[in-house]
C-alpha positions in Angstrom: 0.0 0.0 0.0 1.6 3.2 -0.8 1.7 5.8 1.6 3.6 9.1 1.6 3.7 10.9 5.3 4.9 14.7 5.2 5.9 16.6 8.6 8.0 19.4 9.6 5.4 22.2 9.4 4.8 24.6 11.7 4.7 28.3 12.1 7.6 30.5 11.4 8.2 34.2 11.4 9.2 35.7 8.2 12.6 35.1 6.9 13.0 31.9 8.9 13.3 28.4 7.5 11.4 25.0 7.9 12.6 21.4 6.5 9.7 19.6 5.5 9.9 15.5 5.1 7.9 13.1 3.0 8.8 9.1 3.4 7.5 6.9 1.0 6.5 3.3 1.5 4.8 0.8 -1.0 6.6 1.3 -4.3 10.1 1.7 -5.5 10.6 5.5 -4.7 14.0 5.4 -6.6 12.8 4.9 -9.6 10.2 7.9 -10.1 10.3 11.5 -9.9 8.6 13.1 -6.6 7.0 16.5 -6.2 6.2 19.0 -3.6 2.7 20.9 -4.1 1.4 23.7 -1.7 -2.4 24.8 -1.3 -3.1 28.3 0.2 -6.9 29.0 1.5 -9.3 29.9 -1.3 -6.3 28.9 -3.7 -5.8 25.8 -5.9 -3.2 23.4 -5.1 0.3 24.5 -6.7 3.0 22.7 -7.8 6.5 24.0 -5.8 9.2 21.6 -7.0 10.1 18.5 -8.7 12.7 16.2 -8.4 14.2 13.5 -10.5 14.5 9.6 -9.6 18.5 10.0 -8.9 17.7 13.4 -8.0 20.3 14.6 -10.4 17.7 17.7 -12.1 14.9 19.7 -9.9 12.2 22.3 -11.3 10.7 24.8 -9.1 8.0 27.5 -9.2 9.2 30.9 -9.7 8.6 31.9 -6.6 10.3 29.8 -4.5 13.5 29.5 -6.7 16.2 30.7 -5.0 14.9 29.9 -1.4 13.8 26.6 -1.5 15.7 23.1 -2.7 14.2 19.9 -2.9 16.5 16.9 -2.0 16.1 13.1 -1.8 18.0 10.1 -0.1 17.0 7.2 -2.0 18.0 5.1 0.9 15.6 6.8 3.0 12.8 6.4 0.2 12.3 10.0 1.5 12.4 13.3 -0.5 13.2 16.8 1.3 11.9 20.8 0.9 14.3 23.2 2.7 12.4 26.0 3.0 14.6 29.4 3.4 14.0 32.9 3.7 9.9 32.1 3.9 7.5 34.7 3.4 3.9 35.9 4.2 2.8 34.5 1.2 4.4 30.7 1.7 1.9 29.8 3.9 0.0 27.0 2.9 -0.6 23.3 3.6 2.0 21.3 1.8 2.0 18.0 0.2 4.1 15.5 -0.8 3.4 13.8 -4.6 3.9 10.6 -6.3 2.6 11.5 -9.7 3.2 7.9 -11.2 -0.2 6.9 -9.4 -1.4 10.6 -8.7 -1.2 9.7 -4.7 -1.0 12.3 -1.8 0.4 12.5 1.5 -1.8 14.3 4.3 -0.4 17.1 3.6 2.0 19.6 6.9 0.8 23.1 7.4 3.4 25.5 7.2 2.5 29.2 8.3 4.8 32.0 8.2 3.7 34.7 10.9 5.4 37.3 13.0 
């Protein structure tokens, strides 16, 4: 049974950081790439980065470039978002994606507040 289980939300003031975590169970996470998706209130779901199966080439909205990297350790089966220099506008719940089978992890609420 595949199951993807984010943490390492919370709140934050502006300009701070927060590592979120996904680990994967019930496929072979090496071999697919893994996103990162955020949801705001009243806003659709967003894709925020993508990384590759050997995690060799990552993508990420425009926005976040720059501040945030998305990492894997294939050992793990767990993919990473550092989150740096967060903003007003960066909070959101975020998820961790498998788009191979279109699954979702529960999603960690990140909030940045002073």
């Amino acid at each position: 049974q595949v199951q993807l289980v984010e943490s390492g939300g919370g709140l934050v003031q502006p300009g701070g950081s927060l590592r979120l975590t996904c680990v994967a169970s019930g496929f072979t996470f090496s071999k697919y790439l893994m996103r990162w998706y955020r949801q705001a209130p009243g806003k659709e779901r967003e894709m925020v980065a993508a990384i590759s199966s050997n995690g060799e080439h990552t993508s990420y909205k425009d926005s976040v470039k720059d501040r945030f990297t998305i990492s894997r350790d294939n050992v793990q089966n767990t993919t990473y978002l550092q989150m740096n220099s967060l903003k007003y506008e960066d909070t959101a719940v975020y998820y961790c994606h498998w788009p191979n089978l279109d699954r979702w992890g529960q999603g960690t609420q990140v909030t940045v507040s002073s």
